[in-house]
N, C-alpha and C positions, 0 to 999 in steps of 0.2 A: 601530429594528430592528437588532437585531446577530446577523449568522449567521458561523459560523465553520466555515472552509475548513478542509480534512484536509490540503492543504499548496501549496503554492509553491515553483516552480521557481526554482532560479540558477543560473547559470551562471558559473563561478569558474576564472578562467586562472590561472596560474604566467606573471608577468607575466617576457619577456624580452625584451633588447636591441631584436630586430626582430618577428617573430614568436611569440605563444604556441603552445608546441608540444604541453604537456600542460596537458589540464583535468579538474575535477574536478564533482561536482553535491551540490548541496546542499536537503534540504527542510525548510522552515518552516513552523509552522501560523501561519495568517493571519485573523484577525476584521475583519467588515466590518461598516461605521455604513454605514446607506441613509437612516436618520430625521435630518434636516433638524436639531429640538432636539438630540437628542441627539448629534449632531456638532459642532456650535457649544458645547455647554456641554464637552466635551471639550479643543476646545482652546484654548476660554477659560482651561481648569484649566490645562493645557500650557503656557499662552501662546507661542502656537503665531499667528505672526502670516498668515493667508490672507490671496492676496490674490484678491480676485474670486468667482465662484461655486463650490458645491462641493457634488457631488451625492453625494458617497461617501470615505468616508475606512477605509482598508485599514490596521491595525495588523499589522505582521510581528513574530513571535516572534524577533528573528534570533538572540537567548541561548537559546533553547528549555529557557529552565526561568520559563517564564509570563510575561502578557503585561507590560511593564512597563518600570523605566531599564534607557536603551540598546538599545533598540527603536526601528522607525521607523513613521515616521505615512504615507502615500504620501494626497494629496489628488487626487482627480478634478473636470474635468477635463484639470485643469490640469497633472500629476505632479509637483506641488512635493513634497518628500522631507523631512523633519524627522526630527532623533533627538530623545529623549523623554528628558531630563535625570534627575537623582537628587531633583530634589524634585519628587513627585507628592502630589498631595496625596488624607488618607485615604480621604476617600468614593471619590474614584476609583478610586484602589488595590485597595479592596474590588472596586470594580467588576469591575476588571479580572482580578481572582482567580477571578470567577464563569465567565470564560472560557473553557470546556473543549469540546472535541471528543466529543460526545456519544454520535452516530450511529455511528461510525466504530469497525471491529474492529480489535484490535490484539493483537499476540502477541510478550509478553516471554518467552524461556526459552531455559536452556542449549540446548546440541547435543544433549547426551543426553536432556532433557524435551523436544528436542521430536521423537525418533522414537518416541514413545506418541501423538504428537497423533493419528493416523490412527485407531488403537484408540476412542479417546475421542471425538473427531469421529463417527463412526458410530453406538457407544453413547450419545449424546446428538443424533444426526440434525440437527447444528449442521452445515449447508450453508457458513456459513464457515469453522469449524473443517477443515470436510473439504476445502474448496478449499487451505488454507495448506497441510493435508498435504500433497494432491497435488503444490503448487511444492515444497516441500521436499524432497518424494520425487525428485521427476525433476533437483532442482539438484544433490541427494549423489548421484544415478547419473552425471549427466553431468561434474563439477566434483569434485577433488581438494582444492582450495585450501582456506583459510582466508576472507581476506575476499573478498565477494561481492556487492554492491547491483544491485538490479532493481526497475525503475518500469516500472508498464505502464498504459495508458490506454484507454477504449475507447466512443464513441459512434456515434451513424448513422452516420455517416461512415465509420468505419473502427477500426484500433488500432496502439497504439502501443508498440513496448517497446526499452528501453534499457538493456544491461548496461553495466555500468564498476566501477573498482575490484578488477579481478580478475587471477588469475595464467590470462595465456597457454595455461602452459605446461602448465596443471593441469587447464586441459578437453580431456576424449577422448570422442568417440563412441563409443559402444555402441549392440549392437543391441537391438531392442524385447525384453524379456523373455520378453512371448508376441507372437512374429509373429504378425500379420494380413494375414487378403488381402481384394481389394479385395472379392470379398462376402461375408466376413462380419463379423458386428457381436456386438463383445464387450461384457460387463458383469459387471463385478464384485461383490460382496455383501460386508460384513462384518456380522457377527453377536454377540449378546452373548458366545455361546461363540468357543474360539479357533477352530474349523474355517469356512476362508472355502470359500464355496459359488461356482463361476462357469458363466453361462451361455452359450451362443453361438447364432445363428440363422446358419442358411447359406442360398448359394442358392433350397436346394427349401424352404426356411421348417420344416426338421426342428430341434428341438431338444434339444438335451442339456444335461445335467448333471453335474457331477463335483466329490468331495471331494479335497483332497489327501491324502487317505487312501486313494485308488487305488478306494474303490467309485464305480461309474459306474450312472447311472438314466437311462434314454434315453426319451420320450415318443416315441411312431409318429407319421411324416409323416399330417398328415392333406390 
């Protein structure tokens, strides 16, 4: 069985005299063997010498242009570590080309492609498309800069997120576009036309309505 992770964390110092003072992070897509043959006939091909039992073998992209030389093999449970030489041989090659991140959404584009993504995200009711909006949108409101990485993680437990690679100097607070208070609950609408529609619920459960075209349609408290 081979399932392949959307990435892998490192953790990478700026190695100094005494202490690292600055670090950086790094992610990798990682494929994992769980099937017994097909881990053994891997690094037979490898020759890849285990020693002992080995319930799982985690290939990391660490060139992240596919899995392959110069890659590492991580054995469980052992964590022997192997790099993956220049001669692989073809069947496996192949194999290993077949290795791609399948489930996983991903979004290449300029700066400028991607303030449509919001537009387009909603005209195709793509709930991913429209989440990436959303971070984009709120990273150019709050962040001036150029470069910018953010990992965020989230199970039962809790979540997790991590900025780095950024300028300081270039994030400023601003305030909410449309303040909210603490009772009410807004919601936004886009539409195939350009006029966005928003609604709000307050307190006494009255709602309204308004274009930014200044007409306003008020439904009675019932």
């Amino acid at each position: 069985m081979i399932k392949i992770l959307a990435t892998i964390l490192f953790l990478i110092g700026c190695i100094q005299p005494v202490n690292a003072q600055q670090f950086d992070q790094l992610t990798r897509p990682v494929a994992t063997l769980s099937d017994s043959t097909e881990i053994w006939v891997m690094l037979d091909a490898l020759l890849i010498p285990a020693i002992g039992r080995v319930d799982r073998a985690d290939i990391v992209d660490v060139t992240s242009n596919g899995f392959g030389p110069n890659d590492l093999v991580i054995l469980y449970p052992s964590m022997e570590t192997y790099e993956i030489g220049d001669d692989v041989p073809q069947l496996l090659q192949e194999s290993m080309k077949s290795w791609e991140i399948t489930a996983d959404y991903r979004l290449d584009a300029t700066r400028q492609e991607g303030k449509r993504i919001t537009a387009d995200a909603h005209l195709s009711q793509d709930a991913r498309a429209a989440l990436t909006a959303d971070v984009l949108s709120a990273v150019s409101r709050y962040y001036d800069g150029d470069e910018f990485e953010l990992r965020m993680s989230q199970d039962a437990q809790g979540v997790r997120l991590e900025i780095w690679n950024y300028d300081p100097d270039a994030m400023h607070y601003r305030v909410p576009i449309r303040p909210v208070s603490r009772d009410t609950l807004w919601q936004s609408f886009r539409f195939a036309s350009p006029e966005i529609v928003m609604a709000f619920k307050d307190a006494s459960d009255c709602i309204e309505t308004y274009t930014d075209q200044g007409r306003v349609h008020t439904r009675p408290c019932e």
